[in-house]
N, C-alpha and C positions, 0 to 999 in steps of 0.2 A: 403885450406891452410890459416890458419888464420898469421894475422899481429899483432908480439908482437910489445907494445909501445919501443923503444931507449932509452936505459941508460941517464941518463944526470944527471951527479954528482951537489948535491945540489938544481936540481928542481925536490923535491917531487909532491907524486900526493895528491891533496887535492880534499872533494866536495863541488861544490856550497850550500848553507845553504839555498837556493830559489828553483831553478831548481833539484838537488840532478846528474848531471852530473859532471865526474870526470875532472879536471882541473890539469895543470901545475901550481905548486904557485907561476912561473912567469905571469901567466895568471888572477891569482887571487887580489883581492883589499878587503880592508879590509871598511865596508863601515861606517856611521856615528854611525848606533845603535849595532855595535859589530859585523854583522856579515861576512863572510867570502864569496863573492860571486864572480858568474863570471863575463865580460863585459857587459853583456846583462843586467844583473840583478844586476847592480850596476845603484845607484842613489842618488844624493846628498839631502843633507838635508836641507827642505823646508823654502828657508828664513824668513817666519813668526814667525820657532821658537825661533827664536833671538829678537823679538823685545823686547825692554827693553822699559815699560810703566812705569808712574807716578802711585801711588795710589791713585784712586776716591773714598773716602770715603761718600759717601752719607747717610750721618743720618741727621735725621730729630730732633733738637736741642729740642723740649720739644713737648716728644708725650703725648697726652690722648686718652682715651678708646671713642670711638663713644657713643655718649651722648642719642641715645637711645635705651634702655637696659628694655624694655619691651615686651620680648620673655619670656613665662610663661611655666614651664615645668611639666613631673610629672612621674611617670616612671608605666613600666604593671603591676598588679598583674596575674602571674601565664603569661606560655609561651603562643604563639598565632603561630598557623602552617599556611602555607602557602595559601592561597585561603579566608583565614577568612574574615570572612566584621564584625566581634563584637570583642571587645576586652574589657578586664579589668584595671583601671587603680585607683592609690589609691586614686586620687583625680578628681573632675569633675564638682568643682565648677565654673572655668574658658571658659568650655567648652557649645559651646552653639550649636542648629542645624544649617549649610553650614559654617560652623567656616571650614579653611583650617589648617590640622593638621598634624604633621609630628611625624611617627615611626621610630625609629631608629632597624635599621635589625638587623644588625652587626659591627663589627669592624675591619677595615681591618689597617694592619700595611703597610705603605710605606718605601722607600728611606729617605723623611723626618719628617715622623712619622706618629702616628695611627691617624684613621680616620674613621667617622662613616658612615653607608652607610643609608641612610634616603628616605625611600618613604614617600611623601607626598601625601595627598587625602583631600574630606571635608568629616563632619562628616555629614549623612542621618539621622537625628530625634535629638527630645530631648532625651540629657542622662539622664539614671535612676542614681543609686543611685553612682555605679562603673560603668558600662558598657557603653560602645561607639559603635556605627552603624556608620560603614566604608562607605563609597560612592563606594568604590573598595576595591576587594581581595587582601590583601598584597601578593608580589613579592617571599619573601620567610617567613621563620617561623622568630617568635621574641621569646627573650629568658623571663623570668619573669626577672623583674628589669630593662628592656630596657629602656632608655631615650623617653617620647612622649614630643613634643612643640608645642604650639599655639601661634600668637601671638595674643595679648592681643588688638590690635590697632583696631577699625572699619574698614573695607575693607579692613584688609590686607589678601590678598590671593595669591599665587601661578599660575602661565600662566597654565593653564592645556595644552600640546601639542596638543590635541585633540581638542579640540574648539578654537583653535588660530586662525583668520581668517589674510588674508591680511595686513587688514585694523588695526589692531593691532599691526603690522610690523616699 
């Protein structure tokens, strides 16, 4: 024998919008972000979101561009696929052998904008006329046109992960 619920003029039956069990919508509260819940599943609104701050505006009253700007670039001739250790590039005048040298792969779009994805390696020999002798197989293919950069500085090179000792720490 089942048990019908009892009339009672004016307490509709309404459902919780959390749990999905049927309620008296004397039972029911309506809660901060709109919705319609039982006691269980009712809970107030986190007093953090009320705090009323000041505006910290943090600028920096007269920027300049970092003053050095001897990063020398050049870009591929023709694409280079994955595993390659040579590549082509239109220019190689800047490029010398264990120079540490950075390919740009790809491009990837962010949240707050595009960005390129760069393996860096040093270059193994002297360059011929176009051509570069990688230290290592790029990561993935590069497209013709890619962005390549050296920089131009004596000893500037990149931490390899792989030979970073301790003592380097």
């Amino acid at each position: 024998m089942s048990h019908k619920p009892k009339y009672i003029p004016g307490d509709y039956w309404m459902s919780c919008e959390i749990c999905g069990f049927d309620y008296r919508a004397s039972q029911m509260r309506k809660r901060w972000d709109g919705l319609w819940v039982c006691a269980k599943d009712f809970e107030r609104r986190h007093p953090q979101d009320r705090i009323k701050t000041t505006r910290d505006r943090q600028r920096v009253p007269v920027a300049s561009p970092d003053g050095k700007t001897d990063l020398y670039s050049t870009t591929l001739l023709g694409g280079v696929s994955a595993g390659a250790k040579t590549m082509n590039v239109a220019d190689t005048s800047h490029i010398a052998d264990g120079d540490s040298i950075g390919i740009a792969l790809r491009s990837t779009t962010e949240a707050w904008g595009t960005s390129e994805v760069i393996q860096w390696t040093f270059v193994d020999g002297t360059p011929t006329a176009v051509t570069v002798i990688l230290n290592d197989g790029l990561w993935e293919d590069a497209a013709n046109g890619n962005t390549v950069y050296l920089s131009q500085d004596a000893g500037d090179t990149f931490i390899d992960p792989q030979d970073t000792q301790a003592s380097d720490l």
